[in-house]
C-alpha positions in Angstrom: 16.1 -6.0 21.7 15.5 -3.1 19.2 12.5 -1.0 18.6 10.6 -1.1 15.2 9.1 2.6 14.1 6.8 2.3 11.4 4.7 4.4 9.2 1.5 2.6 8.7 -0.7 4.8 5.7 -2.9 4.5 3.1 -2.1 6.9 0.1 -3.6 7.0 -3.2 -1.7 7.5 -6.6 -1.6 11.3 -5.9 -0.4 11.3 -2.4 -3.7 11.6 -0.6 -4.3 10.1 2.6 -7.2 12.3 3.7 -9.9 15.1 2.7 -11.9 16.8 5.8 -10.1 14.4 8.3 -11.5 11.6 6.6 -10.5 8.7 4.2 -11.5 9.4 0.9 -12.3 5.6 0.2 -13.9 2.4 1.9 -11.2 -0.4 1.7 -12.5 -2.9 4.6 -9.5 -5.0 3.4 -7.2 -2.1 4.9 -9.0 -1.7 7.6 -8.8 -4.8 9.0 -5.2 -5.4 8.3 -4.7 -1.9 9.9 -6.4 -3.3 13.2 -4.7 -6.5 13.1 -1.2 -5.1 12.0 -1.8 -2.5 15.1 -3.6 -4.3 18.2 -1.3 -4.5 21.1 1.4 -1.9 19.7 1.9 1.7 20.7 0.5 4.5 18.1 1.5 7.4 17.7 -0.7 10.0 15.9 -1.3 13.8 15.7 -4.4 16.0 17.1 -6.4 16.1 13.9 -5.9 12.5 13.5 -6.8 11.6 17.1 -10.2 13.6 17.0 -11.3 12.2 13.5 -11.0 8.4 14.9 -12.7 10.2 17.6 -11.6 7.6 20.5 -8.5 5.8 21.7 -7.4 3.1 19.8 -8.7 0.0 21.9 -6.3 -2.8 23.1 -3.0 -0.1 21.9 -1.1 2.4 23.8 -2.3 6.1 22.5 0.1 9.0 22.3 -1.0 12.3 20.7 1.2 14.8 19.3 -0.3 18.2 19.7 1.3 21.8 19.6 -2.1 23.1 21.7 -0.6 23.7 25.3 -3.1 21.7 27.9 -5.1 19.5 25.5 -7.4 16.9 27.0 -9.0 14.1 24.6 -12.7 14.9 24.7 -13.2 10.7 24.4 -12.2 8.2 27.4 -8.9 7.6 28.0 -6.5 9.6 30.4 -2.8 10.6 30.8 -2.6 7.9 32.9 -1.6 3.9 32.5 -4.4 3.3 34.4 -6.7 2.0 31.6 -5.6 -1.2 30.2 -7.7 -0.9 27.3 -6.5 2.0 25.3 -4.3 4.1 27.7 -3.4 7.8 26.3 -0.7 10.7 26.7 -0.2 14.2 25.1 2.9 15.3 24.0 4.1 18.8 21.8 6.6 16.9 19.3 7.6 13.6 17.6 10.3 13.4 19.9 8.9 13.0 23.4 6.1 10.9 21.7 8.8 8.1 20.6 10.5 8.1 23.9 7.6 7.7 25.7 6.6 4.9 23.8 10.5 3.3 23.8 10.3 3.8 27.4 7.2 1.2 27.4 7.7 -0.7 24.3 8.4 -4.2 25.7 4.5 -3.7 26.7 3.6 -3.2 23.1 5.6 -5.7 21.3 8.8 -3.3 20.6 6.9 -1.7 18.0 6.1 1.5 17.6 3.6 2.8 14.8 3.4 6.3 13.4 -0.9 6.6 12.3 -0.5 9.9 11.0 -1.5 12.3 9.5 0.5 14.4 6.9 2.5 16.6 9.2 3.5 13.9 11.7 4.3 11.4 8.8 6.6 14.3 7.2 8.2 14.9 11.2 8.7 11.6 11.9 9.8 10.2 8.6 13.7 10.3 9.6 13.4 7.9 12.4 11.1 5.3 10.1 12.7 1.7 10.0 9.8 0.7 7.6 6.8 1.8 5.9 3.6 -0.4 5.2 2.0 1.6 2.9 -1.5 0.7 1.3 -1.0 2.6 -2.6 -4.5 3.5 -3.6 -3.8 3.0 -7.5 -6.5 5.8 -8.3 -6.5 10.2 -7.7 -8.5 11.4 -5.4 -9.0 15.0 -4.1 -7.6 15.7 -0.5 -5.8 18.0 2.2 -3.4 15.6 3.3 -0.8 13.9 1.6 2.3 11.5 2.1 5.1 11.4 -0.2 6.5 8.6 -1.9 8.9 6.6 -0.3 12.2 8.2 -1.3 13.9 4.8 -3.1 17.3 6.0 -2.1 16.5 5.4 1.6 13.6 2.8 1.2 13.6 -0.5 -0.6 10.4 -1.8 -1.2 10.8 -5.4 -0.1 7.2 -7.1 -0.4 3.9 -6.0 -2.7 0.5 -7.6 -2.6 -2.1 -6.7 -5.2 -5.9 -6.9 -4.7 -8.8 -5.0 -7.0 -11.7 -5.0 -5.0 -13.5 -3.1 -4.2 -10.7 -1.0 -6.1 -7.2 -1.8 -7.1 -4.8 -1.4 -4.8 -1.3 -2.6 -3.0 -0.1 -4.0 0.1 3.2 -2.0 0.0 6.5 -3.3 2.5 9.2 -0.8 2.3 12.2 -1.3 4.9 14.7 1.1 5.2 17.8 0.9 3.0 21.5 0.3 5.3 23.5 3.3 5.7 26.6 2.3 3.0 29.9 3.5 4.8 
């Protein structure tokens, strides 16, 4: 059976994903599709993004990518399998963090998703089978960014519109077959 990788984001019109480790809007939409779309997969996601959630990722397999030698979470969790609730492991690069998560995926549903943030999105996007992107259709300031799906790779393949409580899109992009 193959293994889905996934970028799951929220950008706005400019790129931004985040300002000060935070969102820069309130879209409870997202958020609960996020949760829902997530639960019961294997996340991948860097320091910074790990210690603004602030926790493990209940009812998901946790891996952090960190070039900090010895990190420990501050939150619950462990390096261990031993909580079935939101289990966590550290790694130093993309790399180790997917394997580690292929090695266990038929746990977590052969999926695999990639939470973020800007540098981790930019490492990983190479091994990205699709992207479910929420587009923000507004600027906003912000420190992080992701890039628009390059359309020579991606094909966007499904788009939901809602405008509350500001416009935005449900965005499906699934990567384009290597022509030979």
């Amino acid at each position: 059976m193959s293994i889905m990788v996934a970028h799951i984001v929220a950008a706005a019109k400019n790129g931004v994903i985040g300002r000060n480790g935070q969102l820069p809007w309130s879209i409870p939409e997202d958020m609960k599709w996020f949760r829902e779309r997530t639960r019961g997969r294997a996340l991948v996601m860097g320091r910074k993004t790990f210690e603004a959630v602030e926790h493990p990722l209940p009812n998901r397999l946790n891996v952090i990518v960190t070039r900090q030698k010895n990190y420990r979470p501050k939150e619950r969790g462990s390096e261990s399998e031993s909580s079935t609730n939101a289990p966590v492991h550290v790694v130093s690069t993309i790399e180790e963090a997917l394997e580690y998560c292929k090695a266990r995926a038929a746990q977590y549903h052969n999926e695999i998703f990639i939470i973020g943030g800007g540098e981790i999105y930019q490492q990983s996007v190479s091994y990205v089978d699709t992207i479910y992107l929420t587009r923000v259709h507004r600027d906003y300031d912000g420190d992080a960014f992701y890039p628009a799906p390059d359309s020579n790779k991606f094909k966007l393949i499904e788009k939901i519109d809602r405008d509350v409580p500001v416009p935005f899109s449900f965005e499906t992009w699934q990567r384009r077959p290597i022509e030979r």
